[in-house]
KOLTORGU-27650 format. One record per residue (C-alpha): residue in one letter; x, y, z. Coordinates in nm, 2 decimals. Layout:
  kolti      px      py      pz
      A       X       Y       Z
...
end
This chain:
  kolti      px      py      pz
      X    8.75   11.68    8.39
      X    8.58   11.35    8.44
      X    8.55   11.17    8.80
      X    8.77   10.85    8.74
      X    8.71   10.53    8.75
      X    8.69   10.24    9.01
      X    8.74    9.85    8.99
      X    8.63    9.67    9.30
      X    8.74    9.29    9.27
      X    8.66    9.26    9.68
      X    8.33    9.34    9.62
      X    8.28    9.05    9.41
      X    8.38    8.85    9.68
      X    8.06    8.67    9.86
      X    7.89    8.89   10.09
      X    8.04    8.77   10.43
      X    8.35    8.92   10.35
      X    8.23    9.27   10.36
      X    7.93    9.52   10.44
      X    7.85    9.74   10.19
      X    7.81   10.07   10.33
      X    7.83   10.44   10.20
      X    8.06   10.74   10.39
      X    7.88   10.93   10.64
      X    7.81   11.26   10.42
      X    8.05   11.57   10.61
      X    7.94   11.96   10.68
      X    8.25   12.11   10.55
      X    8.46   11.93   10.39
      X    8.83   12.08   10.30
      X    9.16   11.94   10.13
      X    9.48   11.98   10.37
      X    9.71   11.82   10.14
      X    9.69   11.62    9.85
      X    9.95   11.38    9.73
      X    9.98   11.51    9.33
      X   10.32   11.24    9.24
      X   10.06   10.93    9.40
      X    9.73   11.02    9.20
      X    9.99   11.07    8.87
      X   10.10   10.71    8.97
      X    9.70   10.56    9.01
      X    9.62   10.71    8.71
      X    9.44   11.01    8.84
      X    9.38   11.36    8.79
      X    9.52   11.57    9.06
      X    9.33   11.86    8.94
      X    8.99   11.68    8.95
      X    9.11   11.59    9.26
      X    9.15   11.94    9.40
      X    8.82   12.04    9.26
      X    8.53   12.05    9.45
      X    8.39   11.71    9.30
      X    8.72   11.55    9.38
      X    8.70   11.70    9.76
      X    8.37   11.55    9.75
      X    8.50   11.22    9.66
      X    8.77   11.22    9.92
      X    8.54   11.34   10.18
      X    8.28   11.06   10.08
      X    8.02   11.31   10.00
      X    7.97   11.25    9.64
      X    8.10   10.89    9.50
      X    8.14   10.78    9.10
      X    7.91   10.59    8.98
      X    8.21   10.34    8.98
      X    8.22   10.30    9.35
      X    8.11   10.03    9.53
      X    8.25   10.11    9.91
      X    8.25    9.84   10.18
      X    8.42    9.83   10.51
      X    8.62    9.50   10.54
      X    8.53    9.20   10.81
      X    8.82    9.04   10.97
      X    8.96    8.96   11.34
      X    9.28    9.00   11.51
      X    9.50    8.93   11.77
      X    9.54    9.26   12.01
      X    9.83    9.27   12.28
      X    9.77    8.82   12.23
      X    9.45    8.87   12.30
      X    9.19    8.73   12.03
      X    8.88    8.93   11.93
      X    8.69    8.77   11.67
      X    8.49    9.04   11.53
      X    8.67    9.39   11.46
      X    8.63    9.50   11.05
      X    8.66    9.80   10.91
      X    8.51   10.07   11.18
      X    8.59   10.33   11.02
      X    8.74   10.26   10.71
      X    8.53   10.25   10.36
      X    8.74   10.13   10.07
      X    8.62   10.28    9.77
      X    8.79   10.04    9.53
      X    9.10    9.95    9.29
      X    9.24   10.11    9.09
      X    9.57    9.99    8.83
      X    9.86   10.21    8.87
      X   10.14   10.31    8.59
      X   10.37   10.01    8.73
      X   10.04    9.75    8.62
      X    9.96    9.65    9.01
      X    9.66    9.71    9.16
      X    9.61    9.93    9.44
      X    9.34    9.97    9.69
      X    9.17   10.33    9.75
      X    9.01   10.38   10.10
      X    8.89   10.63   10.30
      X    8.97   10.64   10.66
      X    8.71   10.85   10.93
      X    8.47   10.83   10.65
      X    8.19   10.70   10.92
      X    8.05   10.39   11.13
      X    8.00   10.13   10.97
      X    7.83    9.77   11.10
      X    8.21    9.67   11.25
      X    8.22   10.05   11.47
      X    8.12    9.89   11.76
      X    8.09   10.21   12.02
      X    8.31   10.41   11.81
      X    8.19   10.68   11.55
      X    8.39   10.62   11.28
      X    8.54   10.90   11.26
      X    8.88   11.04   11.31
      X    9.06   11.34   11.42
      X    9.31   11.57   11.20
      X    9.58   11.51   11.44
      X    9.63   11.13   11.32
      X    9.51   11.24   10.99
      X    9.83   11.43   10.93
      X   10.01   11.22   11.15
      X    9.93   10.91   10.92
      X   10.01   11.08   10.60
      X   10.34   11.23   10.77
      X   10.45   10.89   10.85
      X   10.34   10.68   10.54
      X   10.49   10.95   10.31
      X   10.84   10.93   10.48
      X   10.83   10.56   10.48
      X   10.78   10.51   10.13
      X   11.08   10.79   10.08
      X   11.29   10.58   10.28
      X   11.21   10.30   10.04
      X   11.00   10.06   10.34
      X   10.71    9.91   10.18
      X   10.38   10.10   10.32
      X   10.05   10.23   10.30
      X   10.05   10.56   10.11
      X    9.82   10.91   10.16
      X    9.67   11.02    9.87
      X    9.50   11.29   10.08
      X    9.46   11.44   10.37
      X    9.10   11.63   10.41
      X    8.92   11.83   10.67
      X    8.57   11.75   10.76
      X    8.47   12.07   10.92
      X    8.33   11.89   11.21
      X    8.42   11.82   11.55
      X    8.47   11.44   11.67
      X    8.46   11.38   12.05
      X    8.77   11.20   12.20
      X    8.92   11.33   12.54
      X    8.84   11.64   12.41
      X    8.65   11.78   12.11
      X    8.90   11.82   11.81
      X    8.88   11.92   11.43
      X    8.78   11.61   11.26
      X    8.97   11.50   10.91
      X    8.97   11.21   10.66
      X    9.26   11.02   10.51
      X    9.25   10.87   10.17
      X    9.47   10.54   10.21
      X    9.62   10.37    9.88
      X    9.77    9.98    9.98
      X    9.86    9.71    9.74
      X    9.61    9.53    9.94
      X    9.45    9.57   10.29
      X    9.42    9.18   10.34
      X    9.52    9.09   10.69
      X    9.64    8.83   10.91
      X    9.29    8.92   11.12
      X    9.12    8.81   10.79
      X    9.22    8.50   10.74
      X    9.15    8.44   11.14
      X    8.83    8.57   11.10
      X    8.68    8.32   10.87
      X    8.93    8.04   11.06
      X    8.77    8.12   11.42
      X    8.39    8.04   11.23
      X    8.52    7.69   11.10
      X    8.47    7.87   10.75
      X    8.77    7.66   10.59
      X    8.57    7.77   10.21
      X    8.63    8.13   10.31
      X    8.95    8.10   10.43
      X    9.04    7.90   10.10
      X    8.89    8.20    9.88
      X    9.09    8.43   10.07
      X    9.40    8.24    9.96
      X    9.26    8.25    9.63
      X    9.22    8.60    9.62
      X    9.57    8.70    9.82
      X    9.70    8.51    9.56
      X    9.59    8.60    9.27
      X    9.59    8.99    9.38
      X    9.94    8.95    9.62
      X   10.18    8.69    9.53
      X   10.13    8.58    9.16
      X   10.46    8.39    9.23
      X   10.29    8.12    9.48
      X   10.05    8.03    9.16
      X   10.06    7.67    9.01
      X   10.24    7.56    9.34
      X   10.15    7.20    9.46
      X    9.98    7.34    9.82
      X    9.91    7.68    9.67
      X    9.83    7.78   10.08
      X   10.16    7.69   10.17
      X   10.33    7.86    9.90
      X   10.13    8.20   10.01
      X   10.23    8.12   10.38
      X   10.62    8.12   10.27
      X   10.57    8.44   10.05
      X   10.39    8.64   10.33
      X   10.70    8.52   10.61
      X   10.95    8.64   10.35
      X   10.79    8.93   10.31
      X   10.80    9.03   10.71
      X   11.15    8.89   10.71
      X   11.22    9.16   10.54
      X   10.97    9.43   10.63
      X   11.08    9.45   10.98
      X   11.46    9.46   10.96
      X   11.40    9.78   10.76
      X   11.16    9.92   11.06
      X   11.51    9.84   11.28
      X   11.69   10.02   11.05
      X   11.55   10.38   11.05
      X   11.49   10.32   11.44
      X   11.06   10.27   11.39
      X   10.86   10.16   11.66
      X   10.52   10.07   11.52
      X   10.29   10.06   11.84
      X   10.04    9.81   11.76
      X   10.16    9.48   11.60
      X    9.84    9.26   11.62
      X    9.74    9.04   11.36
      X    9.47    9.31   11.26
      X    9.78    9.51   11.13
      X   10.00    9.25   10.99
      X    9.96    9.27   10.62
      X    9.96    8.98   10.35
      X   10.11    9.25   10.13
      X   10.43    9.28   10.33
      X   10.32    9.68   10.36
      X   10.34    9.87   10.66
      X    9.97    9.97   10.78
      X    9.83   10.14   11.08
      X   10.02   10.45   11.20
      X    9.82   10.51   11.53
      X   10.07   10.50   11.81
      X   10.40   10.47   11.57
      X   10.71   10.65   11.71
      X   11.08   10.68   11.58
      X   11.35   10.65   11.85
      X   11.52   10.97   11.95
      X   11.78   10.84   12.21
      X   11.84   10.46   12.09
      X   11.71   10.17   12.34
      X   11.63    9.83   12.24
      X   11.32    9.84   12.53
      X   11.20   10.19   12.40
      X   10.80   10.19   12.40
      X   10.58   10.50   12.31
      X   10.28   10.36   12.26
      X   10.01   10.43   12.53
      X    9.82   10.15   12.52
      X   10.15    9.93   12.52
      X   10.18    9.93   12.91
      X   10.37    9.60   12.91
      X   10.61    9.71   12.65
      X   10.47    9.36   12.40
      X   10.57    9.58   12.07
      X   10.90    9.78   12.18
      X   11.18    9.85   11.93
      X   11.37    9.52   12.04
      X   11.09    9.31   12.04
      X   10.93    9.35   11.68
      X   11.11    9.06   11.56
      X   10.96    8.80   11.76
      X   10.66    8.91   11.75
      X   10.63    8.92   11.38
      X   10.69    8.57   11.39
      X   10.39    8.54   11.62
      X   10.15    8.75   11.41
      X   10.30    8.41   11.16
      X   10.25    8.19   11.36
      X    9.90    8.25   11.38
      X    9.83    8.29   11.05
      X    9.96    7.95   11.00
      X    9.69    7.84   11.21
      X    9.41    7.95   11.01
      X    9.58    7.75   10.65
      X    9.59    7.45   10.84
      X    9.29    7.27   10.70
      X    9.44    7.38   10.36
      X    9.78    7.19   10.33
      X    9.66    6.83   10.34
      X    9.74    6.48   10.55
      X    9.68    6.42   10.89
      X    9.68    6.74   11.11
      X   10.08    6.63   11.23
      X   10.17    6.68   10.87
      X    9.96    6.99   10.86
      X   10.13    7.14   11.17
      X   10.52    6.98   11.05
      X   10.48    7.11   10.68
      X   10.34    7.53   10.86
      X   10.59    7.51   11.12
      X   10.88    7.41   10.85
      X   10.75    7.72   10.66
      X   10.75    7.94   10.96
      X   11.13    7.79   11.05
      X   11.25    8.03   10.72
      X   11.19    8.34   10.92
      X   11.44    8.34   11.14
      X   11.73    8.27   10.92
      X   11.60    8.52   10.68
      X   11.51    8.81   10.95
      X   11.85    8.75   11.06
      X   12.02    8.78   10.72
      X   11.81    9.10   10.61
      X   11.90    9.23   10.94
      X   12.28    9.17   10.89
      X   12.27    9.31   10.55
      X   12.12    9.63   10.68
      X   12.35    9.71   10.96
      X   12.64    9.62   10.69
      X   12.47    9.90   10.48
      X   12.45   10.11   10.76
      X   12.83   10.09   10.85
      X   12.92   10.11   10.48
      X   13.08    9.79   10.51
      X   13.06    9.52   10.16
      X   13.12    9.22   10.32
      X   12.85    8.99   10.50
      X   13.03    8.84   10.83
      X   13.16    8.81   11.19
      X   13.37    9.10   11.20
      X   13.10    9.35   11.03
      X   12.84    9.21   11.30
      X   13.01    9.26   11.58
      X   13.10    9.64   11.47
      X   12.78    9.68   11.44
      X   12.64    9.46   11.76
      X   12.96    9.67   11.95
      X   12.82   10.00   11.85
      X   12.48    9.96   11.89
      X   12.57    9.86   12.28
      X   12.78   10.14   12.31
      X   12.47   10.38   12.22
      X   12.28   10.27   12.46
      X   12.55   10.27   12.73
      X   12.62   10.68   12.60
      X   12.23   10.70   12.52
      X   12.32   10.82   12.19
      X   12.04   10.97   11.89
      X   11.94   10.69   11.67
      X   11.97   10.87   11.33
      X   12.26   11.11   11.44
      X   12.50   10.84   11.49
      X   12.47   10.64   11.21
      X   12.43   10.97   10.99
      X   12.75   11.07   11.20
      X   12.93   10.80   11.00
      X   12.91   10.99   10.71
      X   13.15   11.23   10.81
      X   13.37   11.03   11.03
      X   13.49   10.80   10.69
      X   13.80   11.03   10.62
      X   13.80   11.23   10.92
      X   14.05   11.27   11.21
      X   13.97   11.15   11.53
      X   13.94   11.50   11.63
      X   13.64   11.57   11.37
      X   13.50   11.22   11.49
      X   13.49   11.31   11.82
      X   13.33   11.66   11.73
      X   13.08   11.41   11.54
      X   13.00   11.19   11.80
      X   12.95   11.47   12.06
      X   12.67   11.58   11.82
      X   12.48   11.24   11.83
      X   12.48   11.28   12.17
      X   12.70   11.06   12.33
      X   12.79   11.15   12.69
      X   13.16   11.03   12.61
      X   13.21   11.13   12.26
      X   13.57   10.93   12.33
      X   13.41   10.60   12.34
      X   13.29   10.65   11.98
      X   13.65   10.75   11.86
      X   13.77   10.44   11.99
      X   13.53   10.23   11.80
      X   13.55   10.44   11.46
      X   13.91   10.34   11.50
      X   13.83   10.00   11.46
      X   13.57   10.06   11.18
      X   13.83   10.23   10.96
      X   14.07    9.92   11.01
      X   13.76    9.67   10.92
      X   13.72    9.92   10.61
      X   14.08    9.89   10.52
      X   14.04    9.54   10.53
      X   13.77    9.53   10.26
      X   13.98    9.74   10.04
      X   13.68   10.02   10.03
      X   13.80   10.40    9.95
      X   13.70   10.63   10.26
      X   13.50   10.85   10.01
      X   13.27   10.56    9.89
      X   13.20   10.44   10.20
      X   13.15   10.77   10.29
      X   12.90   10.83   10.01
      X   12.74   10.48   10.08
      X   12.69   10.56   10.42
      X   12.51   10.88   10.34
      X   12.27   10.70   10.05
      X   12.18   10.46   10.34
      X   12.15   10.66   10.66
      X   11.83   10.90   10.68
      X   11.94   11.23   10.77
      X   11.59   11.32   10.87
      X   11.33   11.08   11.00
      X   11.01   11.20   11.14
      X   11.05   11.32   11.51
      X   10.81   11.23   11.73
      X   10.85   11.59   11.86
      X   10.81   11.75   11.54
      X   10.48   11.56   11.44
      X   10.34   11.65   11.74
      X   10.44   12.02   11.67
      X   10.26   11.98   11.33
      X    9.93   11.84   11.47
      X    9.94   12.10   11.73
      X    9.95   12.38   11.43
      X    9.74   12.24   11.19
      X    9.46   12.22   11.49
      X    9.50   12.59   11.52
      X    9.47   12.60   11.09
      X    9.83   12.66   11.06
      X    9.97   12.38   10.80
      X   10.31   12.53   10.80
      X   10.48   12.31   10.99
      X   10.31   12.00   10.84
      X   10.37   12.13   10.49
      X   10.76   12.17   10.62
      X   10.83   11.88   10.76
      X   10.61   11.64   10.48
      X   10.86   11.83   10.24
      X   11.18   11.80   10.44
      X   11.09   11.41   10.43
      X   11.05   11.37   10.09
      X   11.39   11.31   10.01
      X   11.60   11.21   10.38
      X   11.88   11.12   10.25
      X   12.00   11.46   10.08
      X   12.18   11.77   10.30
      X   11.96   12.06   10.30
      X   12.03   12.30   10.50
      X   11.62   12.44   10.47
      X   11.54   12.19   10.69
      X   11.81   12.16   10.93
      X   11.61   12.23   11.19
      X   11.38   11.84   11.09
      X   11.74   11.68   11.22
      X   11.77   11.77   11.51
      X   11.71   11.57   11.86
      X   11.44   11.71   12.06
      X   11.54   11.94   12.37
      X   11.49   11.76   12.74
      X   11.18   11.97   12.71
      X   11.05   11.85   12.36
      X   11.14   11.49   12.46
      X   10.76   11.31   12.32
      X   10.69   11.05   12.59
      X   10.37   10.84   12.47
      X   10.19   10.79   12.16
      X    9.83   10.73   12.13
      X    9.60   10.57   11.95
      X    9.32   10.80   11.72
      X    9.07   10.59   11.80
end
């Protein structure tokens, strides 16, 4: 078995994009989980992987000759406040590599050590958002949301220091591309218009092919990357994800998801939920993703001004016409997935305003999130008898008040001409029956930190394939008990 292979097209770039720096060698390093169906996709060997040279590799202890690591500059917006210096702390990408589907993917090793953008921190990180991090990715990507990936999850055999000392651990992250709004803001806040124009360049070349040849290539990547987080974040909505830390830092040119510090899913549904300790004001709850996605825009547009030619009004009329298609587009990708939640074919008033109704009524009964739309499933053909039964198990205080509006979801399903089963079956394609639990994560950190993987190994296999009844892990849909409710989040830093 050989040690595989590396491009590294970042590297190339000129040297104020990036520090070159090597992992931080660990005492004992371990594999907790590797990710055998993503190396087969990269291109690698999971059994070289799983061999002490490949532990070595994913621990940063022995690199291929290959490997040129780096930790990333860039800037960000946190909570609207600018910081123009953050990087990669604690990050080390190791390079590209070309998976089976011809796109290039970036390898990187998170807690792998400081690097010159740590700051105070010590570049480490703990197992607990280790395994949270690979727990969350993995089910993402399994509910079909574009995302960061795990390739591996590894145990350093050290202790890092946080509140408390904890077993430290290292995540191998795979992204299409760990470009960031903060990157592009990082060369804008130095006046470095040439780097900011090789980063358009290189997003995209490496990104969005499809923005090539167009007349103000910048421009064209500006309307790629809003289209792309019109549509990311209706599908967050859609499985009830609360990411935690929306700043510019961790809004992607890919489109991925990225950074799964603070995440939470909603148990009980609320538009104002927040988990998120660091959130105090409640900037990035459930309700208010949208509009702040189209600030993380906004201020990306700032930094491609210089790029899209005239007189700065035209610069400012031609981004802000750009940033004008998110809207429309959030709203119409958020339409189509409550339609597909509700089973419903048609795009319209009367399948909005099902949806809008129920979604009130759930926070009025403070209903489960996934439960009730799961719940639909079996209420298609059923009598309002069973729906009522169904609703009672989603938790609504007055299971009644459901019944009344599956009545009038039946007649809208009528109207389309749709046969109960297929809605029935298209409701159960669409609506998770297990998402990660906030309560159940937490139980799985808690275990692995006393070297019990069970529970992790359980639930990363229960949420490998949500949509499908199995009655193994019937325990992974259940709401938390009053006394398993998870309250906060926090950040592994």
């Amino acid at each position: 078995m050989a040690a595989p292979s590396f491009e590294s097209t970042y590297a190339a770039l000129p040297e104020r994009f990036h520090a070159q720096i090597a992992p931080t060698p660990v005492a004992a390093p371990r594999l907790l989980r590797l990710n055998a169906d993503l190396a087969a996709s990269l291109g690698l060997d999971a059994d070289w992987l799983a061999s002490r040279d490949g532990v070595a590799m994913l621990a940063g202890n022995a690199l291929p000759d290959t490997v040129r690591p780096l930790a990333m500059a860039y800037a960000g917006h946190q909570f609207g406040n600018f910081t123009p210096q953050l990087g990669d702390g604690r990050a080390i990408l190791l390079g590209e590599r070309i998976g089976t589907d011809g796109h290039r993917f970036d390898v990187q090793l998170k807690g792998a050590g400081r690097t010159p953008f740590s700051r105070a921190g010590d570049g480490r990180a703990a197992i607990g958002p280790v395994l949270r991090e690979y727990i969350v990715s993995e089910a993402m990507a399994a509910l079909g949301i574009p995302t960061t990936r795990a390739l591996a999850a590894v145990a350093s055999g050290e202790e890092v220091h946080r509140e408390t000392p904890l077993p430290g651990g290292i995540l191998t992250r795979v992204a299409r591309g760990h470009l960031r709004v903060g990157t592009f803001e990082f060369f804008a806040s130095r006046g470095d218009v040439e780097g900011v124009q090789t980063l358009v360049d290189y997003a995209i070349d490496r990104l969005h092919p499809e923005a090539k040849g167009a007349e103000v290539p910048a421009l064209a990547l500006f309307e790629c990357v809003v289209r792309a987080h019109a549509a990311l974040v209706p599908m967050w909505l859609g499985v009830g994800f609360i990411h935690g830390v929306m700043n510019t830092d961790n809004t992607t040119i890919s489109g991925e998801t990225i950074d799964y510090g603070p995440c939470a899913f909603l148990d009980t549904y609320h538009p104002g939920q927040v988990f998120s300790s660091i959130d105090r004001n409640g900037r990035y709850a459930y309700g208010r993703q949208p509009g702040i996605a189209a600030w993380n825009l906004a201020r990306f547009a700032e930094t491609l001004l210089p790029l899209l030619g005239g007189t700065q009004e035209e610069q400012i009329a031609a981004a802000q016409s750009a940033l004008d298609l998110f809207e429309p587009a959030f709203q119409e990708n958020w339409q189509d997935v409550l339609r597909r939640k509700l089973g419903l074919a048609e795009r319209g008033e009367a399948s909005l305003a099902l949806a809008t109704d129920l979604l009130d009524l759930m926070v009025e009964q403070r209903a489960d999130f996934t439960r009730t739309f799961r719940a639909l499933g079996a209420c298609a053909a059923a009598s309002d008898e069973e729906t009522t039964a169904a609703a009672s198990s989603a938790g609504f205080a007055d299971p009644s008040a459901f019944t009344a509006w599956a009545v009038r979801w039946r007649a809208r399903i009528a109207e389309e001409g749709q046969a109960r089963e297929a809605v029935r079956a298209a409701v159960l394609g669409t609506n998770p029956a297990r998402i990660p639990r906030n309560h159940r994560i937490e139980e799985a950190i808690v275990a692995a930190q006393a070297d019990d993987l069970r529970p992790f190994e359980d639930l990363v296999e229960g949420l490998a394939q949500p949509f499908d009844d199995d009655p193994r892990f019937a325990d992974l849909e259940q709401a938390p008990a009053p006394d398993e409710v998870v309250r906060q989040t926090f950040c592994g830093t």
